[in-house]
C-alpha positions as CSV (number, residue, x, y, z in Angstrom):
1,X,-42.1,19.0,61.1
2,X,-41.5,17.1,64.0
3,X,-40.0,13.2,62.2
4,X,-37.0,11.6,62.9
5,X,-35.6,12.7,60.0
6,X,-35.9,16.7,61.1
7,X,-35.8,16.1,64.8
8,X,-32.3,16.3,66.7
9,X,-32.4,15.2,70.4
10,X,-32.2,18.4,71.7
11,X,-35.2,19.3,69.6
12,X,-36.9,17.1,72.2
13,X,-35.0,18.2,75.0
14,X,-36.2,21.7,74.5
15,X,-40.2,20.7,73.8
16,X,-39.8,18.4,76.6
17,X,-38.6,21.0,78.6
18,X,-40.8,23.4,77.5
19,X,-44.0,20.9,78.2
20,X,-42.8,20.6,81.8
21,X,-42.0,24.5,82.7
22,X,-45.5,25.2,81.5
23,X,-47.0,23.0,84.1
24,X,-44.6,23.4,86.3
25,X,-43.4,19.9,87.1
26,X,-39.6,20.8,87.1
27,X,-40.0,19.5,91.0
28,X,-41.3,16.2,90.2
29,X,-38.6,16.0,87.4
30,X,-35.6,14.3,89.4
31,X,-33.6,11.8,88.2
32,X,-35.2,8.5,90.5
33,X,-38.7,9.8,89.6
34,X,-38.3,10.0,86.0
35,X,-36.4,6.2,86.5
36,X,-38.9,4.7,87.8
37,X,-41.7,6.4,85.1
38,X,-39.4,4.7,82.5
39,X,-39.7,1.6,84.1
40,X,-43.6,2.0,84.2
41,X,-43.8,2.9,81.2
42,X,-41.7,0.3,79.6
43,X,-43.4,-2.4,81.2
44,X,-46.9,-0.6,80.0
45,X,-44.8,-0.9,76.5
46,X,-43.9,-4.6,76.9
47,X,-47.9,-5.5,78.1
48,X,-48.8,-5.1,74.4
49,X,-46.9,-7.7,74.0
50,X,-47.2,-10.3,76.6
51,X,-47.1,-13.4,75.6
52,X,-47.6,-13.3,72.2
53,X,-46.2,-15.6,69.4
54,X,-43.8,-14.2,66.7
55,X,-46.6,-14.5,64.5
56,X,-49.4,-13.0,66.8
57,X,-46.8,-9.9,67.2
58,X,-46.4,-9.8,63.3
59,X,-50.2,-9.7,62.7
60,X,-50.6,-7.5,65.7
61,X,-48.2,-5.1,64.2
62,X,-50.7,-4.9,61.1
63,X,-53.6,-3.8,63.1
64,X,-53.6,0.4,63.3
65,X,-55.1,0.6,66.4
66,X,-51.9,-1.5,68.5
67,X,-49.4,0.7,66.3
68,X,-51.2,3.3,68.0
69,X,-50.7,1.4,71.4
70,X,-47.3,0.7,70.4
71,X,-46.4,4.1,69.1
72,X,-48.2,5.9,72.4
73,X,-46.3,3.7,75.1
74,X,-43.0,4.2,72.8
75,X,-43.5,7.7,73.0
76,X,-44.1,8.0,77.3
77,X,-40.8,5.5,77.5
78,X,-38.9,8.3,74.8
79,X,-40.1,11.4,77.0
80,X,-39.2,10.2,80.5
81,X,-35.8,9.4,78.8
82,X,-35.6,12.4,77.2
83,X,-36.4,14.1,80.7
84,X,-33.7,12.0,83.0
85,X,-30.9,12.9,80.4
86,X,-31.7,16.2,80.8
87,X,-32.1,16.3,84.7
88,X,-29.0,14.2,85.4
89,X,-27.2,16.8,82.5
90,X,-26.2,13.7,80.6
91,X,-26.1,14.3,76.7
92,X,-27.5,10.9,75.3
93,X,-25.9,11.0,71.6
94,X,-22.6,10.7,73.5
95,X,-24.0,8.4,76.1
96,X,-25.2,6.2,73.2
97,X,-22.0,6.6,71.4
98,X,-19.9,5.7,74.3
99,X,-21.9,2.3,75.4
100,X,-22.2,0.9,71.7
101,X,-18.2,1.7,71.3
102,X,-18.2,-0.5,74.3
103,X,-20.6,-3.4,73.3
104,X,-18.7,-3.6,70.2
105,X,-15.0,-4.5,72.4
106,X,-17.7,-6.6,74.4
107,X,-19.5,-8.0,71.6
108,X,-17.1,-8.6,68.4
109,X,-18.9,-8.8,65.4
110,X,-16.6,-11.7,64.7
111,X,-17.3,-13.8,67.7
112,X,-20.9,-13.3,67.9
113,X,-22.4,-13.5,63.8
114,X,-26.1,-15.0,64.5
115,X,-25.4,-15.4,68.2
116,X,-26.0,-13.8,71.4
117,X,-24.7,-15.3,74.8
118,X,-23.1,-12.7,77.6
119,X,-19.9,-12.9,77.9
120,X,-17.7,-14.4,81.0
121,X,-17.0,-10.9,83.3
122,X,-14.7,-11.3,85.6
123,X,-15.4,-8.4,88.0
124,X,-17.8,-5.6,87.8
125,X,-16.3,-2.4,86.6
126,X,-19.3,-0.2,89.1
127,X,-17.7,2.0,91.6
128,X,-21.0,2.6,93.4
């Protein structure tokens, strides 16, 4: 059974994998093409949702067929990122790991209870 519950990331990684090598789309598979698909397909994601009150979400949420929606554009957004970590050979679980171990230095649960406003950054820390 495929859940989250009895699914490990590299359970997807290999079906992923798997989906791709039988069509033979390993060439289309590079890192800024499976970028920009997330993109698409997070904005697809994010339509759903466009300009919707709290309410209207909450009530859309009720209706089976947007869960569907939801759950369908979730899914594309899930298996492009599932794709780019494996084409750029970057294992997500420590990726994840590593940024919210970061966002909690950034973020002190102390400092921001109930409250979200970025941080004053002096200088970028990007090399590129």
């Amino acid at each position: 059974m495929m859940d989250d519950a009895h699914t490990t990331i590299a359970d997807l990684k290999l079906a992923m994998g798997e989906f791709v090598a039988a069509r033979q789309w390993q060439k289309f598979h590079r890192p800024d093409h499976l970028a920009k698909a997330i993109s698409v397909e997070a904005a697809e994601l994010l339509e759903l949702f466009l300009w919707l009150s709290p309410q209207e979400v909450d009530e859309k949420m009720a209706n089976a067929d947007f869960r569907q929606a939801v759950r369908d554009e979730l899914a594309d957004v899930m298996t492009f990122l599932v794709s780019l970590s494996d084409a750029a050979n970057i294992d997500i679980a420590t990726a994840v790991r590593d940024k919210m171990a970061r966002n909690a230095a950034k973020y002190p649960a102390e400092k921001f209870q109930g409250v979200y406003h970025r941080p004053v950054i002096q200088e970028s820390n990007r090399s590129f």
